[in-house]
C-alpha positions as CSV (number, residue, x, y, z in Angstrom):
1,X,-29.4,-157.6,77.3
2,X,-27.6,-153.9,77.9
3,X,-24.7,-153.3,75.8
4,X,-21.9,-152.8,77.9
5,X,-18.7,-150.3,76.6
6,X,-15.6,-151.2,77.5
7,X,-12.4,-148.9,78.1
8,X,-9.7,-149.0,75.6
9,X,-7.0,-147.6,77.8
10,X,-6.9,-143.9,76.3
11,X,-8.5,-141.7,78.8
12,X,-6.1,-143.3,81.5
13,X,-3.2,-142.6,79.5
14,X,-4.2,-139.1,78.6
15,X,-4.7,-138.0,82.3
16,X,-1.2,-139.3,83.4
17,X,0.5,-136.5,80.5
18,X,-2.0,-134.0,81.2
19,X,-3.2,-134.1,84.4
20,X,-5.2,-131.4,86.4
21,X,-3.1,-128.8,88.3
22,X,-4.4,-126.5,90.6
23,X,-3.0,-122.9,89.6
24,X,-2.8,-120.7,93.3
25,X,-2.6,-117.2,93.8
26,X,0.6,-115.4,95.3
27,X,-1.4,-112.6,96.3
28,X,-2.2,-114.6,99.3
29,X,-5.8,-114.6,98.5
30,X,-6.0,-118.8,97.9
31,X,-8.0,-118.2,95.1
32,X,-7.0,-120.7,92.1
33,X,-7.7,-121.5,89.4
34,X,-8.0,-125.3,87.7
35,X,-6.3,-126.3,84.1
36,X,-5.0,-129.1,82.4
37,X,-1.0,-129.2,81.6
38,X,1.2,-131.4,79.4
39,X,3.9,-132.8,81.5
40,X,6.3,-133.8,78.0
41,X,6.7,-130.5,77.3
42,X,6.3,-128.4,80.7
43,X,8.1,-130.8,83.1
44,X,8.7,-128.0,85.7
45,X,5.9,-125.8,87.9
46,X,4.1,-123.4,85.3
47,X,3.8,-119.9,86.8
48,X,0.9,-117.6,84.6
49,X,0.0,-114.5,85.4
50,X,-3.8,-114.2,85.5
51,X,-6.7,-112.5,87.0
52,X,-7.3,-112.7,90.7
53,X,-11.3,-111.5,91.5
54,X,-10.3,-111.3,95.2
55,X,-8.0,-108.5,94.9
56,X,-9.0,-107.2,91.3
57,X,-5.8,-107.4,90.0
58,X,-3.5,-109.6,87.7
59,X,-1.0,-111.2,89.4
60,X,1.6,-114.3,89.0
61,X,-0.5,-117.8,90.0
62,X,2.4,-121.1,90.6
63,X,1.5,-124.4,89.8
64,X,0.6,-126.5,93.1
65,X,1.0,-129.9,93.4
């Protein structure tokens, strides 16, 4: 007989605080990038500026939900 894992509830509870947040450029492009955030600590949308391929520029990316 297989041994068969079970869950122990953590990786359900970690993706409710950090879930995946798509990161999209104001440039107009629709490029974006994907990350992880912690909502405890950044409760509102996170704005980074980061590097946009499509135009070859930095520029501000806004959280997306």
């Amino acid at each position: 007989m297989a041994h068969v894992r079970k869950w122990k509830g953590t990786a359900l509870a970690r993706n409710e605080v950090r879930p995946l947040i798509k990161m999209r450029s104001t440039a107009g492009t629709g490029y974006t990038y994907v990350t992880r955030k912690n909502r405890r600590n950044t409760p509102d949308r996170l704005t980074l500026r980061k590097y946009d391929p499509t135009i070859r520029r930095h520029v501000l990316f806004r959280e997306e939900r």
